[in-house]
C-alpha positions as CSV (number, residue, x, y, z in Angstrom):
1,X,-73.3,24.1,61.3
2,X,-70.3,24.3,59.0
3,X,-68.5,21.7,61.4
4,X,-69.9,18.4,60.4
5,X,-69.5,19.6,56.8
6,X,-66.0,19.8,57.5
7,X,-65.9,16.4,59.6
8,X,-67.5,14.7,56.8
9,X,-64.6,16.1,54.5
10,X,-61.9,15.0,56.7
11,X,-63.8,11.5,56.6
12,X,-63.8,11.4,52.9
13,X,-60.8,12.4,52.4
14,X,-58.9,10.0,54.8
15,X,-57.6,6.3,53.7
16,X,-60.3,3.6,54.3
17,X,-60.3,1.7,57.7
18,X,-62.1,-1.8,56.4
19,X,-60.6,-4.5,54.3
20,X,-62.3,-5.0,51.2
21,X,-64.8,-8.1,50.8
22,X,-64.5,-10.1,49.0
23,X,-61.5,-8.9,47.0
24,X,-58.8,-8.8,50.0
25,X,-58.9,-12.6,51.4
26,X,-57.5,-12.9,54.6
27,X,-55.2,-15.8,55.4
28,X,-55.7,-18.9,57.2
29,X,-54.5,-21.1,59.3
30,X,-53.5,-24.5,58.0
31,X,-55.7,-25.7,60.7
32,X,-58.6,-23.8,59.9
33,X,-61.8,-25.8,60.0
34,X,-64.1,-24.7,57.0
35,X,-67.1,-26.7,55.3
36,X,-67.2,-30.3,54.9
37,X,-66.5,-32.0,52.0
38,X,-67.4,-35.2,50.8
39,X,-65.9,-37.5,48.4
40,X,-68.8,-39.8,47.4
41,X,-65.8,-42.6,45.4
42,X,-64.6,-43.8,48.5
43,X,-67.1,-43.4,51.5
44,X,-67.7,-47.0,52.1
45,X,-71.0,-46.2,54.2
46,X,-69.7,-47.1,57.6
47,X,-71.9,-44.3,59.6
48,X,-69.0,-43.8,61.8
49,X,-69.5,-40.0,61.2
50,X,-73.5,-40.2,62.5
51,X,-72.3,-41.8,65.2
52,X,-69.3,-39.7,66.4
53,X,-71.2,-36.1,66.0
54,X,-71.8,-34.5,68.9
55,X,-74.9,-32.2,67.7
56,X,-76.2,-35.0,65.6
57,X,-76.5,-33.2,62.8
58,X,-74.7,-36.1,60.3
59,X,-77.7,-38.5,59.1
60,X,-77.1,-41.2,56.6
61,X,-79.0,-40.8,53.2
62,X,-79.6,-43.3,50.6
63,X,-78.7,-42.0,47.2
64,X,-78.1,-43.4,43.5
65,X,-74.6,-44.0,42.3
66,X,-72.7,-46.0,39.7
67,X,-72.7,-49.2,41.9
68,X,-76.3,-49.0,42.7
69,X,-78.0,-47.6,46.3
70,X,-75.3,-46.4,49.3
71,X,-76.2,-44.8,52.3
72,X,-74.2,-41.8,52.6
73,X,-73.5,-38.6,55.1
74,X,-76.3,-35.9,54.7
75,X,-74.7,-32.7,57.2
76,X,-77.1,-29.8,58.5
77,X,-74.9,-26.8,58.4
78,X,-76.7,-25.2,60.8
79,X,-76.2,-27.4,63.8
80,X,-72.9,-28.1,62.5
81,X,-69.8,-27.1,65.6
82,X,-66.9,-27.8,62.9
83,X,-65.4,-30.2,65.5
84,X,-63.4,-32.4,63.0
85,X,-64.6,-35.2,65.1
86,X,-66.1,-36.8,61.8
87,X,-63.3,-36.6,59.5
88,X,-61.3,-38.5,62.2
89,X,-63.2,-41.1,62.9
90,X,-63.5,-41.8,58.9
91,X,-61.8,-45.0,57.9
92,X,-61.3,-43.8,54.0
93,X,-60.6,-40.6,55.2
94,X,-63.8,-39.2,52.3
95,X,-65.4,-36.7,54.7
96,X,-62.9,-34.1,55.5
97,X,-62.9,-30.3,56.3
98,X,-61.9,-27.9,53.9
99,X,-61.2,-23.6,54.0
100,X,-64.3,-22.4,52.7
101,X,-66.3,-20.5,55.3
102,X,-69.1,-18.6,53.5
103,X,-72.6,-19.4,53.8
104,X,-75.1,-17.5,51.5
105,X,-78.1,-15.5,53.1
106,X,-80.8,-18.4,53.4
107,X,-84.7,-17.5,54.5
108,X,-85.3,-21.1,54.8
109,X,-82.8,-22.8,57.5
110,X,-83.7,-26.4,55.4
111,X,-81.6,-24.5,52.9
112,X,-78.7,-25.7,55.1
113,X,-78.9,-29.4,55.1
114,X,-76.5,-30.2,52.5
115,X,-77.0,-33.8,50.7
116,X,-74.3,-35.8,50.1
117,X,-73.9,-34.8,46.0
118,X,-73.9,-30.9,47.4
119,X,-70.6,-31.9,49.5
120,X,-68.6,-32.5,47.0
């Protein structure tokens, strides 16, 4: 009986095994491929990205800007493969991937389609 007491000591006791989150960051790679980001000044509405992704999960969205109505990338997250295959095939070069790689806790997977003004 007095053993696990004594385990769990030891345990205590003894340095931590886990990195702390979020407080410790690890380093990435230069090509890491995070969340897409979106730079709604100089997408010129081409659609190449719809056209180019594999999991079609890139559908072109009308929304209100300065100049007036533009169709522009709408990205489900949750289909999304992170292929790059998108922000090659952009002519401006406006859709590109960046480091970030958290996704909150969502109960709702419509949560995860990301409009254009959220990938900014």
């Amino acid at each position: 009986m007095i053993k696990p007491v004594i385990e769990t000591l030891k345990a205590l006791a003894s340095e931590r095994f886990t990195v702390e989150y979020p407080e410790e960051r690890e380093s990435l790679p230069d090509s890491y491929r995070g969340m897409l980001r979106l730079d709604i000044e100089t997408c010129i509405s081409c659609a190449a990205c719809e056209r180019i992704c594999p999991n079609k999960t890139i559908t072109m969205v009308e929304i209100i800007t300065e100049r007036g109505v533009k169709k522009m990338p709408q990205v489900g997250i949750e289909r999304c493969l992170f292929c790059a295959l998108c922000a090659e095939v952009c002519p401006p070069k406006c859709l590109t991937l960046g480091k970030d790689y958290e996704v909150n806790v969502v109960y709702d997977k419509r949560t995860l389609i990301k409009r254009p003004e959220e990938l900014e």
